[in-house]
C-alpha positions in Angstrom: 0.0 0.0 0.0 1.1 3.4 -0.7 -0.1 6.7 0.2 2.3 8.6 -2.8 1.1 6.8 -5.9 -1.2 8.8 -8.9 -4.1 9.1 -6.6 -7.0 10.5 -8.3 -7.6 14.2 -7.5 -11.3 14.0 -5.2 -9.1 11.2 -3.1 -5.8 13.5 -2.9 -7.9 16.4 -1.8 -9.8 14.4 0.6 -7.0 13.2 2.4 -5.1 17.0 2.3 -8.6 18.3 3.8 -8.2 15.6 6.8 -4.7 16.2 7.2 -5.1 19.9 7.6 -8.1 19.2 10.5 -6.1 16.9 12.3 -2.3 17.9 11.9 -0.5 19.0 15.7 2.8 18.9 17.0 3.9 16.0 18.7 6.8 15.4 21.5 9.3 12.7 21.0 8.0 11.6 23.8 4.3 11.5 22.9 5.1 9.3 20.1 6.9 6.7 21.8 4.2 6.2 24.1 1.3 6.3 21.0 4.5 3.6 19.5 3.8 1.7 22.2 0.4 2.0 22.2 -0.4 1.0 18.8 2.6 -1.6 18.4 2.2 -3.3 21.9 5.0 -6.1 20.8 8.1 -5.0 20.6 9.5 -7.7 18.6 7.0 -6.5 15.9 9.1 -5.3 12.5 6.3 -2.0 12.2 7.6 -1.5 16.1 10.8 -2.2 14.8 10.6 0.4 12.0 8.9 3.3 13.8 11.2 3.3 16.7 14.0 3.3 14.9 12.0 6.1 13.1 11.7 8.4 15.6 15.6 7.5 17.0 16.7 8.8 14.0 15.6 12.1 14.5 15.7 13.2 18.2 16.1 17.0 17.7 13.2 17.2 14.9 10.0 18.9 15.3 7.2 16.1 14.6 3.8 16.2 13.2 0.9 13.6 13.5 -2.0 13.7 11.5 -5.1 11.7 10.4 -6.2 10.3 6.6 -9.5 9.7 5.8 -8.4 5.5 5.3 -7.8 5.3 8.6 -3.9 6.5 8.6 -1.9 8.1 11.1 1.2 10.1 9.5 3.9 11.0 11.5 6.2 13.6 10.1 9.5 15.3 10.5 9.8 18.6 8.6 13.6 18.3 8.5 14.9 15.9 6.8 11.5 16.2 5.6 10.6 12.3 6.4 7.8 10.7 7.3 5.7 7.3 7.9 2.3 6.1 7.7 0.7 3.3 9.8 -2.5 1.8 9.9 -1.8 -0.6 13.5 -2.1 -4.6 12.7 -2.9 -3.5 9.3 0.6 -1.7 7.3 3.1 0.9 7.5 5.4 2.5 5.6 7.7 5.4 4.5 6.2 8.8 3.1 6.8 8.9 -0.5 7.6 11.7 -2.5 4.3 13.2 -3.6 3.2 12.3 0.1 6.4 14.5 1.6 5.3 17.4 -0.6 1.8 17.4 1.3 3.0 17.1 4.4 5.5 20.2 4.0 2.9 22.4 2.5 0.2 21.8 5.4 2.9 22.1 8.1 4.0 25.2 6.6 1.2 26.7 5.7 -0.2 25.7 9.2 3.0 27.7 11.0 2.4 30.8 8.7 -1.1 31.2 10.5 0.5 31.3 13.5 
């Protein structure tokens, strides 16, 4: 599953729309414990992979956010990176098209500040 591939433009701007609603900050911290949460065994690969996510960038500013499939995104604005997880169902890395989003709501959302 991907959440970058040629999505057709009502489903794109249906998941920007959520994205924009639900988008915060989010402590280091606060998504360990969600990490937890959601991946309860810690031998699990998606566990794995998002811990070793979120160790990779311990100075970034994260974002969490909601797609209408049932997502939650977490992105780092720099390195713009990011991953998607749906827990017991998939997970993966924010894709190109995907990183572009991401940067033009979380910008867009600190220029209203």
């Amino acid at each position: 599953m991907s959440y970058d591939d040629d999505w057709p433009d009502e489903t794109l701007e249906n998941r920007k729309y959520k994205i924009r609603k639900t988008i915060r900050s989010a402590s280091l911290e606060e998504l360990k414990q969600y990490g937890e949460k959601c991946f309860p065994v810690v031998t699990d690969p998606w566990y794995t992979r998002y811990s070793e996510f979120l160790t990779e960038h311990p100075n970034a500013s994260f974002y969490m956010a909601d797609t209408p499939e049932g997502a939650t995104i977490v992105y780092c604005r720099e390195p713009s990176k990011g991953v998607w997880f749906i827990p017991g169902k998939g997970m993966g890395k924010l894709l190109p098209q995907g990183l572009r989003v991401m940067a033009e709501i979380v910008d867009a959302s600190a220029g209203k500040s």
